[in-house]
N, C-alpha and C positions, 0 to 999 in steps of 0.2 A: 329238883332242878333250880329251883329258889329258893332263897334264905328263909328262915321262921321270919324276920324283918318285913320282907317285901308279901308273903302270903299273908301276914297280918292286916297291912296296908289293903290288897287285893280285898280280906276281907270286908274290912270298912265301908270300900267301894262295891260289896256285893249288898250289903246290909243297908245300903237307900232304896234299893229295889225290893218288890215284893217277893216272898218262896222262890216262886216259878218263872223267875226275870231274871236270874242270877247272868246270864250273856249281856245282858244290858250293861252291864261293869264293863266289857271288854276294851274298849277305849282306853281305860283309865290302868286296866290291870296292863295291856301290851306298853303301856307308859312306862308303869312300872317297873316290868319286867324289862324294859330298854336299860331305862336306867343302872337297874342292877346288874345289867348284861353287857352294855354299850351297845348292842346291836338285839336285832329279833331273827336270828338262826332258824332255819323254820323245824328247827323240834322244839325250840324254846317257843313257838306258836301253836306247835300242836300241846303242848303239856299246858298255855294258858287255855287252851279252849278246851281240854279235858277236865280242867278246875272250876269252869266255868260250866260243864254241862254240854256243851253246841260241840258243832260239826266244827273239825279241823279246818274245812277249807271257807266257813264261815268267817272266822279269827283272819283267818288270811285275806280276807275280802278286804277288811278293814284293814289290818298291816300292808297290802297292799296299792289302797285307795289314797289315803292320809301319807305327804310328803315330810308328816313330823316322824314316822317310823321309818327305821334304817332297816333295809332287809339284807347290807353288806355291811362289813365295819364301815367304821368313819375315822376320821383324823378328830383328836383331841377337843377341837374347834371345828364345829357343820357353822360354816355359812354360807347363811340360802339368800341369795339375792331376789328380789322380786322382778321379772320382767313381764307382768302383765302388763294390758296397752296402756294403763295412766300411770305407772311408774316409767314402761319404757318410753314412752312418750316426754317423759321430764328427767331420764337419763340414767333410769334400770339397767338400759344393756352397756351404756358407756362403763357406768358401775359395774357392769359385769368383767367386760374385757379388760377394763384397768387390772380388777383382782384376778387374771386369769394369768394376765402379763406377770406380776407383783409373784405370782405361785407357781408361776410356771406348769400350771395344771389348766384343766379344761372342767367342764361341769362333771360333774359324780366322780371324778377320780381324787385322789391323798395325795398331801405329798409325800416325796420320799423318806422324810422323816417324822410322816404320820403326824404331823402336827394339825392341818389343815387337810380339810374337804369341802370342796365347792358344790353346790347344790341350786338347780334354778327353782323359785319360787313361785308358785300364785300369789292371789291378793293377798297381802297380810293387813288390811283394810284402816293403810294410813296415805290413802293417794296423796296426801295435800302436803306429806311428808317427805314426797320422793327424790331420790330414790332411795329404796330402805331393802336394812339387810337383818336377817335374824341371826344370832349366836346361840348354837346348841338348844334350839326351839325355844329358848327363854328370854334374849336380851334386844329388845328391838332395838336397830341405829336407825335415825333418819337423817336426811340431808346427807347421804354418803357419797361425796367426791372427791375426790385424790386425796387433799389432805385428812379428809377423816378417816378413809381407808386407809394410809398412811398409819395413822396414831391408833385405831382400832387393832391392825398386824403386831404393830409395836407393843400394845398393850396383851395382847396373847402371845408372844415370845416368851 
């Protein structure tokens, strides 16, 4: 269900653990397997926690828990806005509804041409930063207000 590429990777991340910890990987391995996948299908959940040893609905505790795992597709570009209370507090949800306006989408929905997915965030623990938005769980903005939402859209076109 995975590349010899991404099972290599998975290994890596089993092999800091000791024999009998091989689930302890599972964070890193559903990472993985997003990556390679764009989303976590949940047989692509059950076959990481069958690699891994653990209970199917284990894997999914954690693909579940964690808002860096997609358990539906996503658009090209996941931005997750932070609206916890010290971002919303200094302009997370303004940030939010500018990019909701700008996409014409609402939280967890693509657009229609699957470019973009809106996603509300927890702390991503840069309060002094806000409001902040992450791109595809890897590229932190801070300070996002129209104009930077603006030039951030523009730059994923």
């Amino acid at each position: 269900m995975l590349s010899q590429e991404s099972l290599q990777q998975i290994d890596r991340e089993i092999a800091k653990y000791p024999p009998d910890q091989k689930q302890s990987a599972v964070m890193a391995a559903l990472r993985i397997a997003q990556v390679e996948k764009g989303w976590l299908p949940k047989e692509l959940i059950e076959f990481v926690a069958s690699y891994l040893e653990m209970p199917a609905i284990a894997a999914y505790e954690v693909a579940s828990f964690y808002n860096m795992y997609d358990l539906h597709p996503v658009g090209k570009y996941k931005l997750t806005v932070c609206t916890n209370l010290p971002c919303a507090l200094s302009g997370g949800v303004h940030a939010a509804d500018y990019v909701k306006e700008k996409l014409g989408i609402d939280f967890n929905e693509t657009t229609a041409d699957g470019k973009f997915t809106l996603k509300e965030g927890e702390c991503m623990g840069a309060c002094g930063d806000a409001p902040v938005m992450l791109v595809n769980n890897k590229r932190m903005c801070s300070f996002m207000l129209p104009e930077q939402i603006d030039k951030l859209l523009a730059e994923c076109k």
